[in-house]
C-alpha positions as CSV (number, residue, x, y, z in Angstrom):
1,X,14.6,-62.1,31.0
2,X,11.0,-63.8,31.3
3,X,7.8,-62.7,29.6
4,X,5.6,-64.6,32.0
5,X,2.1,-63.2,31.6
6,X,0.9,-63.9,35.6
7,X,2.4,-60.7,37.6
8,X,0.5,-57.5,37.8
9,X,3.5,-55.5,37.8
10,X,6.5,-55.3,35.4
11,X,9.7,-54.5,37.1
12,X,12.1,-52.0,35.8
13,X,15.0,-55.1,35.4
14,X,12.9,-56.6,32.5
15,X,13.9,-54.1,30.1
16,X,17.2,-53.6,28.3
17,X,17.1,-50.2,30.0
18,X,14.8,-48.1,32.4
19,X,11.5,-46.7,31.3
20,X,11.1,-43.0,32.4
21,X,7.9,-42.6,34.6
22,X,6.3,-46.0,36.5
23,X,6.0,-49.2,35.0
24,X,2.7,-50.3,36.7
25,X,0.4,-49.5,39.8
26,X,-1.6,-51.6,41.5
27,X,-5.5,-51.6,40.9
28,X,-6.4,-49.6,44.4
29,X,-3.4,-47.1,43.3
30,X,-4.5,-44.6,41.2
31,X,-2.1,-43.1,38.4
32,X,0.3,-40.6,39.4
33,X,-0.6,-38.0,36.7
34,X,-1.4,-34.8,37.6
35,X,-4.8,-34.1,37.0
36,X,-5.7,-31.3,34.0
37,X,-8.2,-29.0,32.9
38,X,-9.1,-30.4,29.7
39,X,-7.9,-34.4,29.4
40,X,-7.6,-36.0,26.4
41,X,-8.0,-40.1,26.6
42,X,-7.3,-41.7,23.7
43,X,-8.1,-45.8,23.7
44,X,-6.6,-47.9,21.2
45,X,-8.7,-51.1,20.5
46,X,-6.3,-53.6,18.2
47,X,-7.9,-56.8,16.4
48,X,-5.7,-59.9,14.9
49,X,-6.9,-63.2,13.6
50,X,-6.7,-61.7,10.1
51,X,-8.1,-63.9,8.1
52,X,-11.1,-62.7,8.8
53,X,-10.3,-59.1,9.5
54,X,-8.8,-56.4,7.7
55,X,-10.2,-53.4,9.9
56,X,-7.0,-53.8,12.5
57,X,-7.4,-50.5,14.7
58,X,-9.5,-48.4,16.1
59,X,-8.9,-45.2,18.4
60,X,-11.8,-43.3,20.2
61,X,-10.5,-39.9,21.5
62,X,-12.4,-39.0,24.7
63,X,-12.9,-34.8,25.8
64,X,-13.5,-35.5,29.4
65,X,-15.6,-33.3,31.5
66,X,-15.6,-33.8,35.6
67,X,-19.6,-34.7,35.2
68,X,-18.9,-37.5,33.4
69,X,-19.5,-40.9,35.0
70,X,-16.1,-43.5,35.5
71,X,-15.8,-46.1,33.5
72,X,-13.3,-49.2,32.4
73,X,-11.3,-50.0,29.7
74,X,-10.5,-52.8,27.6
75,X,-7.5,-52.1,25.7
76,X,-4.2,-53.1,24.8
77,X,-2.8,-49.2,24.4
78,X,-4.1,-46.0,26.5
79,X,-3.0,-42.7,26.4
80,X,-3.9,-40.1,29.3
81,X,-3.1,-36.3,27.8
82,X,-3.3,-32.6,28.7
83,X,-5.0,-31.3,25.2
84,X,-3.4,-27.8,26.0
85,X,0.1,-28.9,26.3
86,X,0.5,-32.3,24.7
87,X,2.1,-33.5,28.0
88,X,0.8,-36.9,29.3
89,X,1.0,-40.5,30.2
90,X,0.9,-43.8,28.2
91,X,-0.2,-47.3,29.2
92,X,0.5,-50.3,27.8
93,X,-0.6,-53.8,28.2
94,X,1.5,-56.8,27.9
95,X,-0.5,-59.7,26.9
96,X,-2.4,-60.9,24.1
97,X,-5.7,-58.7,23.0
98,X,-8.9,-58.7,25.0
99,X,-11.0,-60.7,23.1
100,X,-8.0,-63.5,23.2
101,X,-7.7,-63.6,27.1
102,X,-9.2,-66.8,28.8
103,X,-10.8,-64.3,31.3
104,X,-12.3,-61.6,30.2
105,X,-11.8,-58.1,32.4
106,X,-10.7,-54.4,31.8
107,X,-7.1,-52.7,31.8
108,X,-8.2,-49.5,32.7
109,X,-10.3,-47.5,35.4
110,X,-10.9,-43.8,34.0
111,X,-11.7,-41.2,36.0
112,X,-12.8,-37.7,34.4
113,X,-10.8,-35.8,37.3
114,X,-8.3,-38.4,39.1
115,X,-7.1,-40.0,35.6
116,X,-6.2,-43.3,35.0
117,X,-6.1,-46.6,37.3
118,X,-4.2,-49.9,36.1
119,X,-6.2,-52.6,37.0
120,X,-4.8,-55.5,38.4
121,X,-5.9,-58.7,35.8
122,X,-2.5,-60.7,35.6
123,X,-0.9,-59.0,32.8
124,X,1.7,-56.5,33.1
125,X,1.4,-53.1,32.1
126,X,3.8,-50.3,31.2
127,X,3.4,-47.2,32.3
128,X,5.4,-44.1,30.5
129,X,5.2,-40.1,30.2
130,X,5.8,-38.4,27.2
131,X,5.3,-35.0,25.3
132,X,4.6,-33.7,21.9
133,X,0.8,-34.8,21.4
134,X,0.5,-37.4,18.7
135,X,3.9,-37.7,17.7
136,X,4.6,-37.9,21.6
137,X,2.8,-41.3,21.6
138,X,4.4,-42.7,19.0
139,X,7.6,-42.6,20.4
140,X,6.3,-43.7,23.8
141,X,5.1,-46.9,22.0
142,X,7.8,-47.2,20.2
143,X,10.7,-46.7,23.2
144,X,8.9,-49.1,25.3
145,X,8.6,-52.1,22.4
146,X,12.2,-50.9,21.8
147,X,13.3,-51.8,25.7
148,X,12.1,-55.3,25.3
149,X,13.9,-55.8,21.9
150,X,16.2,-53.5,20.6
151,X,16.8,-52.9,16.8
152,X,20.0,-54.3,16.1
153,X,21.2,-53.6,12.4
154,X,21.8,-57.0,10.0
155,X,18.9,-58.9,12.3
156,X,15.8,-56.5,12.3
157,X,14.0,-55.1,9.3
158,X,15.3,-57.6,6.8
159,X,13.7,-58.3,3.4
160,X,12.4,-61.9,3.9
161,X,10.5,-64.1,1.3
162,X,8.4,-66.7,1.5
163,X,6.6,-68.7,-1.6
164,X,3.5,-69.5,0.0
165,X,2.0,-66.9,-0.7
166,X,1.5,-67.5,-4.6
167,X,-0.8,-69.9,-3.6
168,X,0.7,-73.3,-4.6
169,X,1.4,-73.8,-1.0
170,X,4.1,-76.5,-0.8
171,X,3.4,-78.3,-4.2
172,X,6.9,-77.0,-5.7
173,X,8.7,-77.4,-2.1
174,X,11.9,-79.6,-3.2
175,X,15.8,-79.0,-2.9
176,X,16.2,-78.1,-6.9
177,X,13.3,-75.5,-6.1
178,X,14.5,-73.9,-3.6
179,X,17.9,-73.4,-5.4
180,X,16.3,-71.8,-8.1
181,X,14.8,-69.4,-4.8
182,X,17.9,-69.0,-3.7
183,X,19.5,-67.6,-6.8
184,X,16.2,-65.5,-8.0
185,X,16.6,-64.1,-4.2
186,X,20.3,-62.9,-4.6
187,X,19.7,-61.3,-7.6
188,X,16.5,-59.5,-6.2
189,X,18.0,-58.2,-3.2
190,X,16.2,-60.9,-0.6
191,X,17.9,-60.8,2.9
192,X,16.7,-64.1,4.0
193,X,14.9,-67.1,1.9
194,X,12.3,-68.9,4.2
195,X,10.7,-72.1,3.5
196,X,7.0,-72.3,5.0
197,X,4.9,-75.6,5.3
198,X,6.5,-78.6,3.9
199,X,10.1,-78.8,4.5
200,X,9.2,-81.1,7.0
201,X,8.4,-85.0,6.8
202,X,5.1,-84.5,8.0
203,X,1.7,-83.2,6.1
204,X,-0.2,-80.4,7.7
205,X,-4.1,-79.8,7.2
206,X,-2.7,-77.1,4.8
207,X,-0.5,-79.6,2.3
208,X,-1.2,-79.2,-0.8
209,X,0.6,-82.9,-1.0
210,X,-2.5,-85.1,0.4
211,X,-3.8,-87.5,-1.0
212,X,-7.5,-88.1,-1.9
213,X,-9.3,-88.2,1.5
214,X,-6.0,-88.1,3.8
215,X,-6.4,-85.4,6.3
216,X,-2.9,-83.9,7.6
217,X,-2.7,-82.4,11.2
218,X,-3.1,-79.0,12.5
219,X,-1.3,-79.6,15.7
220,X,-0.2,-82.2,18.1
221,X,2.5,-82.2,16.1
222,X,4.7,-84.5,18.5
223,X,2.2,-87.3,18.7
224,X,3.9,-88.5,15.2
225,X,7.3,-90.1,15.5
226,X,9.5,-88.0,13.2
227,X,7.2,-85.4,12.0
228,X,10.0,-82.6,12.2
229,X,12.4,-84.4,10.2
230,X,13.6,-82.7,6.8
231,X,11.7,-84.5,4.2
232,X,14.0,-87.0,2.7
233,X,12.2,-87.2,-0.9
234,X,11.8,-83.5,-0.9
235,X,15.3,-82.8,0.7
236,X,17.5,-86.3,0.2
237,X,20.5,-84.2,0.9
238,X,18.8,-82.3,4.3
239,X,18.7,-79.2,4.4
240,X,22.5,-77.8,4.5
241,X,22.8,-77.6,0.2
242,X,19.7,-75.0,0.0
243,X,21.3,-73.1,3.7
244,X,24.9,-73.6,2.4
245,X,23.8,-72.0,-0.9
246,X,22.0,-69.0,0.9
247,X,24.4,-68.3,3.4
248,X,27.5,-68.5,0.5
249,X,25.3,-65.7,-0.9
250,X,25.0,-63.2,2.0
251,X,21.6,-64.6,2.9
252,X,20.0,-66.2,5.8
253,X,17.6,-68.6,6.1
254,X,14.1,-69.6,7.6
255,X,11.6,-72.0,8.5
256,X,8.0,-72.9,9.0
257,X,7.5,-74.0,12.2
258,X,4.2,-74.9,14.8
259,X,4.5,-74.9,18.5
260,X,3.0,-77.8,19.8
261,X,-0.3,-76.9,22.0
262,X,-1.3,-80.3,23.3
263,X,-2.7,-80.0,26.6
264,X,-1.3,-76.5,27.2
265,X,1.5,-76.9,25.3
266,X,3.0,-79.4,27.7
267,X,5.6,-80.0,24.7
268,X,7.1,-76.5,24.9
269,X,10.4,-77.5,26.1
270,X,10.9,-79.8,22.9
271,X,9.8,-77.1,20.8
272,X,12.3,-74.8,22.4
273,X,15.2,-77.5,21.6
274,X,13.7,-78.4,18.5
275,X,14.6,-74.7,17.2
276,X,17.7,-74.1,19.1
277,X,18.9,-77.5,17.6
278,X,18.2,-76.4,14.3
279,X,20.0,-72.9,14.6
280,X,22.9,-74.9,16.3
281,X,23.5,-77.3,13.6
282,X,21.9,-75.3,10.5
283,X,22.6,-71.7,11.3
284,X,18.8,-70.8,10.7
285,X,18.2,-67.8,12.5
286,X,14.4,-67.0,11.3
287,X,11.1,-68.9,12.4
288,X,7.5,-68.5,11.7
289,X,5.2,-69.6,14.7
290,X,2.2,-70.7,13.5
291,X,-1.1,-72.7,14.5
292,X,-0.5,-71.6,18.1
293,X,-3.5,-71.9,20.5
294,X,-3.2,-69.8,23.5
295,X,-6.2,-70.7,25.2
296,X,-5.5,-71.0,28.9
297,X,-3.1,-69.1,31.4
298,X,-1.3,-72.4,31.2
299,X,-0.5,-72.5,27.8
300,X,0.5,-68.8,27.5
301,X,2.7,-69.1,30.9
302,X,4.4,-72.3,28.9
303,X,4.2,-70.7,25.5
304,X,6.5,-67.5,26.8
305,X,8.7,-70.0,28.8
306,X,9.1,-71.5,25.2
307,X,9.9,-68.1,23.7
308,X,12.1,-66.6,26.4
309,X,14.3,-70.0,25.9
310,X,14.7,-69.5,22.4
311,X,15.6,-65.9,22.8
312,X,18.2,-66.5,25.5
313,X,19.4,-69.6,24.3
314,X,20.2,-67.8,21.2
315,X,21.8,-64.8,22.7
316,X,18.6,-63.2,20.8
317,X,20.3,-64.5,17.4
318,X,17.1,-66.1,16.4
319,X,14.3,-64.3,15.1
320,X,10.6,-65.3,15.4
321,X,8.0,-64.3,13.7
322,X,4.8,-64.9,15.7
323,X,1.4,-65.3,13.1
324,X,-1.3,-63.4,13.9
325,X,-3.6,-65.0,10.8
326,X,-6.1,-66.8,12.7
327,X,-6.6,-68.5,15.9
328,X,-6.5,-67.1,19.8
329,X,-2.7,-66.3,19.8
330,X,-0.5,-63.7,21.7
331,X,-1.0,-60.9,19.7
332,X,0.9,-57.9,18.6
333,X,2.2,-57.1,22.3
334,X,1.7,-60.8,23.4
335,X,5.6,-61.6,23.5
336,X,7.3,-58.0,22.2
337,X,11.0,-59.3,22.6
338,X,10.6,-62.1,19.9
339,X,10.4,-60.6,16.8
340,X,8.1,-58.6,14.0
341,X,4.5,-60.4,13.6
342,X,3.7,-62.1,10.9
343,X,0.2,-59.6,9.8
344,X,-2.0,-60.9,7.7
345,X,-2.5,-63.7,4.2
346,X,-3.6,-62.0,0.9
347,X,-3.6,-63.8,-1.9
348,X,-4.1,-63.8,-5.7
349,X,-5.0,-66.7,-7.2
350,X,-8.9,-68.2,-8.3
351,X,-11.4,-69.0,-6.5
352,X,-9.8,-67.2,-3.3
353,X,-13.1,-64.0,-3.1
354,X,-10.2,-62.3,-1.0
355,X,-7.9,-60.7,-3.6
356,X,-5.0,-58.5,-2.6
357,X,-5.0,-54.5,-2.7
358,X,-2.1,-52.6,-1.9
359,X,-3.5,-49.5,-0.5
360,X,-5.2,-51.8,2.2
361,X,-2.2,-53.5,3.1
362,X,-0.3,-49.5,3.1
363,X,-3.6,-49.1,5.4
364,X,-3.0,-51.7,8.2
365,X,0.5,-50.6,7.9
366,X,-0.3,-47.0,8.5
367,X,-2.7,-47.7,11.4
368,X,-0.6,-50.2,13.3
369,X,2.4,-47.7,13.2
370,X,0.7,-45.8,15.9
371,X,1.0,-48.0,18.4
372,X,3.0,-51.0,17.1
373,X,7.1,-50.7,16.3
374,X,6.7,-50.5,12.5
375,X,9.9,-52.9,12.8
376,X,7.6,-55.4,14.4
377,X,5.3,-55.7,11.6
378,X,5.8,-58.5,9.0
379,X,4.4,-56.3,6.1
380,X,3.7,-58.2,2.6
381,X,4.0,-57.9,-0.8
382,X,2.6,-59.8,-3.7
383,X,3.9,-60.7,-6.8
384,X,2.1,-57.7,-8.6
385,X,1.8,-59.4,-12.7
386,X,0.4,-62.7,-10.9
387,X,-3.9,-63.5,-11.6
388,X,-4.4,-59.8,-13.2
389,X,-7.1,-61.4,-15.4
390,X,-8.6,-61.8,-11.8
391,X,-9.5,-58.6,-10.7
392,X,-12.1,-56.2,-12.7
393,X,-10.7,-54.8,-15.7
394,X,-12.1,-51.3,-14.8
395,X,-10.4,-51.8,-11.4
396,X,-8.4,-48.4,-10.4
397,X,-6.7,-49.6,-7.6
398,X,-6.1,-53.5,-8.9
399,X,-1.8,-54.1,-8.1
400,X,-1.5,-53.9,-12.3
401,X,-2.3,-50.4,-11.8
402,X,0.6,-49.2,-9.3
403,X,4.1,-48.3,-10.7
404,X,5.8,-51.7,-9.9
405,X,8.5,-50.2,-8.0
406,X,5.4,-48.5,-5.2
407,X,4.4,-52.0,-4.5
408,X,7.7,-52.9,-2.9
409,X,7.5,-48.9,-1.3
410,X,4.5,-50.0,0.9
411,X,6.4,-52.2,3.2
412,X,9.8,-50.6,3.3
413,X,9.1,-48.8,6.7
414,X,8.2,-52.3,7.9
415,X,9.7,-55.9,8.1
416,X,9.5,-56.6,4.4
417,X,7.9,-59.6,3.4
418,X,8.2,-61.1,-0.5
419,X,4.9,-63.5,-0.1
420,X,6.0,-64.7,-3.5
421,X,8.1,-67.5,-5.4
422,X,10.8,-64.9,-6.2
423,X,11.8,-67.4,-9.7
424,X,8.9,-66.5,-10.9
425,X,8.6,-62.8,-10.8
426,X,8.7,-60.9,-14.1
427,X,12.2,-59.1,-15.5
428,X,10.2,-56.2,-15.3
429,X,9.2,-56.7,-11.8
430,X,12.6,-57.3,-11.0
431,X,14.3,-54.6,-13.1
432,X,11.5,-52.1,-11.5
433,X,12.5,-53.5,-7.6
434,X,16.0,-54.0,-7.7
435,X,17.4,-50.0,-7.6
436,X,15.0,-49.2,-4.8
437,X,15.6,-52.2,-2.9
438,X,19.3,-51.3,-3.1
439,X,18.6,-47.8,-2.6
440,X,16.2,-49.1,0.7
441,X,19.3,-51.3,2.1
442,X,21.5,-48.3,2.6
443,X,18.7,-46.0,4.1
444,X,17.1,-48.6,6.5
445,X,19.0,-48.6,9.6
446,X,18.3,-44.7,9.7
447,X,15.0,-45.5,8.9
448,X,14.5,-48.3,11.8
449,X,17.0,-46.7,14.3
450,X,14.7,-43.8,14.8
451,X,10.7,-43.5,14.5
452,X,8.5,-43.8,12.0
453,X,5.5,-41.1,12.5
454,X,2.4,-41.8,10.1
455,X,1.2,-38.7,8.2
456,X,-1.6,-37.9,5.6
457,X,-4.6,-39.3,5.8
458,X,-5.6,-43.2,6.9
459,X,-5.0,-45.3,3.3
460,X,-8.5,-45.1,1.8
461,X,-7.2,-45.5,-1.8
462,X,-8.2,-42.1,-3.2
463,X,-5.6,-40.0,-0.7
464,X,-2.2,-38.7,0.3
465,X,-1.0,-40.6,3.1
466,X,2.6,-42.3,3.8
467,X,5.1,-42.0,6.7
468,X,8.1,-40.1,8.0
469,X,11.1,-41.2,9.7
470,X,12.8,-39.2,12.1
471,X,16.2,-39.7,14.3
472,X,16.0,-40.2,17.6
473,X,17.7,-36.5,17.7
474,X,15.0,-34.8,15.4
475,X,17.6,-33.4,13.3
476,X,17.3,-35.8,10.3
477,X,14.9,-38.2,8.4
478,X,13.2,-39.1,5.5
479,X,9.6,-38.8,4.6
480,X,7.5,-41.8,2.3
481,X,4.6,-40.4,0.9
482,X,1.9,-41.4,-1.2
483,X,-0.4,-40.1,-3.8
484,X,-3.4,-42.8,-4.0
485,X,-5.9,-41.7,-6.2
486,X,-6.0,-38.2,-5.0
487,X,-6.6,-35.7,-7.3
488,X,-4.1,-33.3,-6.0
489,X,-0.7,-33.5,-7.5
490,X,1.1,-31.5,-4.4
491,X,0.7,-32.3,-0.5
492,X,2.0,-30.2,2.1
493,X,3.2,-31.7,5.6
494,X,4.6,-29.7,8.8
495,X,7.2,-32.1,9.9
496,X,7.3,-30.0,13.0
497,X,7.4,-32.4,16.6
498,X,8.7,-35.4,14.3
499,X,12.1,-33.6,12.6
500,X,13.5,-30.0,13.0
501,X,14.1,-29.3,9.4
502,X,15.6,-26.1,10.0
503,X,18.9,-26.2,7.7
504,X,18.3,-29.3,6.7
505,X,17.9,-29.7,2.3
506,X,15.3,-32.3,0.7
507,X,16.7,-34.7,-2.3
508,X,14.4,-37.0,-4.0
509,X,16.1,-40.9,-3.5
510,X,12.8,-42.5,-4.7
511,X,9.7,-42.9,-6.1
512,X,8.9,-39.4,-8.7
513,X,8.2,-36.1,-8.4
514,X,9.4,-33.0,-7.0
515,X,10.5,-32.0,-3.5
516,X,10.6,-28.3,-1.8
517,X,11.9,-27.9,2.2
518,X,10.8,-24.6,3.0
519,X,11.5,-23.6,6.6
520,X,9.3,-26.9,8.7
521,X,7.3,-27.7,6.0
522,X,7.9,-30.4,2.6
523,X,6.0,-29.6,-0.2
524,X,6.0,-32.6,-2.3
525,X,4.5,-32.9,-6.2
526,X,3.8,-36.4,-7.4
527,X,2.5,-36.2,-11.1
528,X,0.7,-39.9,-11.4
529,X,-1.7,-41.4,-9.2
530,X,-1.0,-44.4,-7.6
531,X,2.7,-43.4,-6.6
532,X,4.5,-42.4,-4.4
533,X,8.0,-40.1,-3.6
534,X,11.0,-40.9,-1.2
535,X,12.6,-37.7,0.2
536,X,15.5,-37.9,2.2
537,X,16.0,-34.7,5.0
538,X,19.6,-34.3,6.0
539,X,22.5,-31.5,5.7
540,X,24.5,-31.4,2.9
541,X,27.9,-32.1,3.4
């Protein structure tokens, strides 16, 4: 199954199973939708390198009129739609974002009254019809992510941690360390303990292990003889005590890892043993990709020849979790079939002028999940007790003044990620997490197996906002929802086009307040700000 990123057109036999509609036409081929009365073209515009974004997605809904002049589209996500009937046509790119493309040319050809043309610029495109208006796209986003890389229950959506993100980077990186990780993470609920930078024998630019004026690399990572070796001083035993100890457990385990993009990445095929070696002999089944550089057709060509070997060579048992942070990289539709991406860094710790807000990390959450598999996204949370004499003491929305066990709420429709050194989390923090984690395991293969509509308003911080997750049939879900610093206790939502709630009876399973299913439509009552409620929608049995 290749991902190589040089055809115009995407053949039916790279995906798990056939997409309704065609996958792609050519550029002097126009669309085969029928033309409408009153179109609706929406364009969705997506931006990555995070670290120095936050503002992640932007949609622009187009009325058409026949007057109107053609003209082209840059964008990774299109939708062509008949306003009247919800019917239409969805388009998606396969490749990394515009702005991260060596050549820089449109996706799209609209016309007011023949529609949409897929312009030939050597990326694929998919090509879907769906119904049902905005919930209608996202399930067409989410079925076609969903051919390239099913969900598969015990692999996707796991609750991963990583320490790194309490800002001592790999200062307290060591076997007895990670032990203590280990155990803190059983007793949390983690799914799978990953080390980032600095298992390895080599420093990166990042180390927090340099000495005074020695520089550590950010690449060419293969130019030093043994770089990828386990540490012996950190690790004199390797690595199989702290995996042994995980896996005896119930957990998995991870790794830190950098593709090597010398000259195009012409070490790609080392890379691709390096990992497969390490899931071989190890067992470690979850990677994060960083410092990639995708610069040239070259590179990206070698870079998916790199990920499709891991996939195969796996039998899609290892899981990769491509960083988005920074760079020119693949993107969120890049290289679909690897794994979730890795979203964004926020951090809590001095000097940083970034701090870390939940409601805007519930935000990018909220607006990806229109257009990205919410399963694909690497969501994270911080350790909420950690640097509160950092943020204003008036500060309404500062982490200190969420209900502990909301902050963990914000990424459960998502990949969870623990960005934290889970030994040092409060017994409060823990005692707060620990029932709705449990509570989270058994619910999230319903959850994940079906789609995840966002409702409410866009996360501003003063709102009601959240998610609901229906099954592929309609006829169950659950709904996540979210009073921010709204000042209306109750929120009403029509569920109708994402479950048929018809029968179906509401019981709370999270979060507080009060529920009420009458006929299509959940009336919810949350009595604090800055929480949220979990309402599960099924038949009694």
């Amino acid at each position: 199954m290749r991902l190589l990123m040089l055809s115009c057109l995407l053949s039916v036999s790279a995906f798990a199973e056939p997409l309704s509609g065609r996958e792609s036409v050519r550029a002097d081929n126009p669309s085969a939708a029928a033309p409408v009365t009153h179109p609706r073209l929406v364009v969705v515009r997506l931006q990555d390198a995070t670290d120095v974004h936050n503002e992640l997605v932007f949609e622009t809904e187009y009325l058409l009129m026949a007057n109107e002049q053609p003209f082209d589209v840059a964008a990774p996500a299109l939708f062509w739609e008949d306003s009247l009937t919800g019917r239409g046509r969805a388009y998606f790119r396969v490749a990394p974002l515009p702005h991260a493309r060596a050549v820089k040319t449109p996706d799209f050809h609209i016309h007011p009254v023949r529609g949409v043309t897929v312009l030939s610029n050597g990326y694929p495109c998919v090509e879907t019809e769906y119904e049902g208006g905005a919930a209608g796209r996202v399930r067409a986003a989410t079925d076609f992510q969903r051919r390239l890389r099913p969900y598969v229950p015990g692999r996707d959506g796991l609750f991963l941690s990583n320490t790194w993100g309490d800002g001592n980077r790999d200062a307290c990186i060591n076997e007895a360390f990670l032990l203590r990780e280990v155990a803190a993470g059983a007793e949390l609920g983690v799914d799978v303990i990953q080390i980032d930078d600095g298992w390895q024998k080599g420093r990166s630019a990042n180390s927090a292990a340099l000495a005074n004026g020695e520089k550590g690399r950010w690449g060419s990572w293969w130019d030093v003889d043994g770089f990828w070796d386990v540490d012996p001083v950190r690790f004199p035993n390797g690595l199989e005590p702290v995996v042994a100890a995980a896996k005896a457990k119930g957990m998995e385990f991870g790794l830190w890892f950098g593709p090597d993009s010398t000259d195009e990445a012409k070490y790609w095929e080392k890379d691709a043993e390096f990992l497969l070696s390490m899931h071989r002999r190890l067992g470690i089944g979850y990677f994060k990709l960083d410092s990639m550089k995708s610069l040239t057709p070259l590179a990206l060509e070698r870079q998916a020849k790199l990920m499709d070997r891991v996939i195969d060579g796996s039998d899609a048992n290892i899981t990769l979790d491509l960083d988005v942070t920074a760079g020119v990289r693949p993107g969120y539709y890049g290289f679909p079939r690897i794994g979730p991406v890795f979203v964004e860094n926020r951090y809590i710790r001095p000097n940083e002028g970034r701090l870390w807000w939940p409601h805007q990390t519930l935000r990018n959450l909220w607006s990806l999940a229109h257009v990205v598999d919410p399963v694909r996204l690497r969501m994270e949370i911080l350790n909420p007790r950690r640097g509160a004499d950092l943020y204003p003491a008036d500060d309404p929305l500062a982490p200190g003044r969420w209900p502990e066990d909301a902050i963990f709420a914000i990424s459960m429709f998502s990949s969870p990620l623990g960005w934290f050194e889970i030994q040092n989390l409060s017994p409060e923090t823990v005692a707060a997490w620990k029932p709705l984690i449990s509570r989270w395991k058994r619910e999230r293969d319903a959850v994940h197996a079906g789609y995840v509509y966002p409702v409410g308003a866009r996360p501003d911080g003063v709102s009601w906002t959240g998610f609901v997750a229906g099954a592929k049939d309609g006829r169950s879900g659950c709904a996540l929802l979210f009073r921010e610093l709204s000042d209306r206790r109750d929120f009403a939502l029509d569920l109708s086009g994402m479950i048929a709630a018809e029968g179906l009876s509401a019981a709370v399973i999270g979060g507080r307040g009060t529920a009420v299913l009458s006929g299509n439509s959940l009336t919810v009552s949350v009595p604090e700000k800055l929480d949220f409620i979990w309402v599960k929608l099924d038949r009694q049995p």
